[in-house]
C-alpha positions as CSV (number, residue, x, y, z in Angstrom):
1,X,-90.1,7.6,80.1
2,X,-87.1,9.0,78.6
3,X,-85.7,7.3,75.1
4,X,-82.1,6.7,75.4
5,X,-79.6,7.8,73.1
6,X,-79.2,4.3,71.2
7,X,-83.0,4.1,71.1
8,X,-82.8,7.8,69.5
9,X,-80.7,6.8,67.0
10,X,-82.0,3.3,65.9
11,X,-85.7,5.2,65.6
12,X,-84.0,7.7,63.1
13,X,-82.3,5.2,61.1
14,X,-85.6,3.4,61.0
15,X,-87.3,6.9,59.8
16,X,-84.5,7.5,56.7
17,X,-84.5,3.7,56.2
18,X,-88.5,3.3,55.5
19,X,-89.8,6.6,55.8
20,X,-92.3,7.8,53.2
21,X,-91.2,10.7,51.1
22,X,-94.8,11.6,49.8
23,X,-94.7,15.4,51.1
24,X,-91.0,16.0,49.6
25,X,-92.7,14.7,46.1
26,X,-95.4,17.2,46.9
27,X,-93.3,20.1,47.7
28,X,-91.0,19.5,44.3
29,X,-94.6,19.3,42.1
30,X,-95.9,22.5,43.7
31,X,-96.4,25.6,41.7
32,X,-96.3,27.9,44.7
33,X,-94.3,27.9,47.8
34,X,-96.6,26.4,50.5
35,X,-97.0,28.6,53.3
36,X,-95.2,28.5,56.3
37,X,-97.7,26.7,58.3
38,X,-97.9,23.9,55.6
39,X,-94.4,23.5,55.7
40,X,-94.3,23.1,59.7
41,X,-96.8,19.8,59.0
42,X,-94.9,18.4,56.6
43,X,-92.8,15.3,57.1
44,X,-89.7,16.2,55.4
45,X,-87.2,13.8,58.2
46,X,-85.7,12.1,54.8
47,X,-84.6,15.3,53.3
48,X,-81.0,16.2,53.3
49,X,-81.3,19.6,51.2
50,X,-84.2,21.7,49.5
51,X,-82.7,24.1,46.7
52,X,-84.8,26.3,44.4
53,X,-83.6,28.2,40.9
54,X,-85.4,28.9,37.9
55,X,-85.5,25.4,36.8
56,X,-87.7,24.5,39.5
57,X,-86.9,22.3,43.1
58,X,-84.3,20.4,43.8
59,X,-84.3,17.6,47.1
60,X,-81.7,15.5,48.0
61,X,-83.0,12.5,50.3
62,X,-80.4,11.2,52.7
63,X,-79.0,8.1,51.8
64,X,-81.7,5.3,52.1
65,X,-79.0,1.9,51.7
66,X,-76.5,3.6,54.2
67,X,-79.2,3.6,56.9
68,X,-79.9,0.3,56.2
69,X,-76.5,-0.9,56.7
70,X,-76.2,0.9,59.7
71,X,-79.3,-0.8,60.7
72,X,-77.8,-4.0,59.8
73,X,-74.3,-3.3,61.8
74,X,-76.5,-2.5,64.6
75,X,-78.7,-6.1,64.1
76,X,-75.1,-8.0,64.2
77,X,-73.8,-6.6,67.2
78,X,-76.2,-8.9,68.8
79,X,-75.3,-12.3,70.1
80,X,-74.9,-15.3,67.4
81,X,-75.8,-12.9,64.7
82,X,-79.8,-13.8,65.1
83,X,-80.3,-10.1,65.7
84,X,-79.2,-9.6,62.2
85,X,-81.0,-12.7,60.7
86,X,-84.3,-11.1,62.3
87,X,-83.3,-7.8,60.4
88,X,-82.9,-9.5,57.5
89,X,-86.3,-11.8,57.4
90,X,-88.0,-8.7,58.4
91,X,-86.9,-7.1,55.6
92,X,-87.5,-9.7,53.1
93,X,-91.3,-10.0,54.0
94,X,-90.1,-13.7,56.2
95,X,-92.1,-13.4,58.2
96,X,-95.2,-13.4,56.3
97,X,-95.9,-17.2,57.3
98,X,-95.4,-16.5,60.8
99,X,-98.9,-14.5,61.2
100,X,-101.4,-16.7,59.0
């Protein structure tokens, strides 16, 4: 089945919201450039720019808080705000009681 657009765009905020950053951090602390085959397995969905010079690597991650509120003016669209409560609890750790 094919994702529609809003579904598109609420996974990618998800992704630059929470995504891990663990092969950017890898990239910046290597002494080579990897190859281009390591590159192509890399998760690098959080990273806005890559920049190289003498001094060594520079990223820039996209912004981590403005997908969040994005996420959160999507969560508050919803009816009565509860959308945007769950949001919240979720991201709080809330819910933590709910599962034991």
């Amino acid at each position: 089945m094919k994702k529609d657009e809003k579904e598109l765009v609420l996974e990618g905020l998800e992704k630059l919201a929470f995504g891990k950053v663990n092969d950017a951090v890898r990239l910046v602390f290597a002494e080579e450039v990897p190859s281009p085959a390591v590159l192509a397995r890399m998760n690098l969905f959080n990273v806005a720019s890559i920049s190289r010079d003498k001094g060594g690597v520079e990223v820039k991650f996209f912004d981590r808080q403005r997908a969040l509120e994005r996420l959160y003016d999507y969560a508050t669209a919803g009816q009565n705000g509860e959308a945007a409560e769950d949001l919240l609890r979720a991201l709080s750790g809330g819910d933590e009681d709910a599962d034991q």
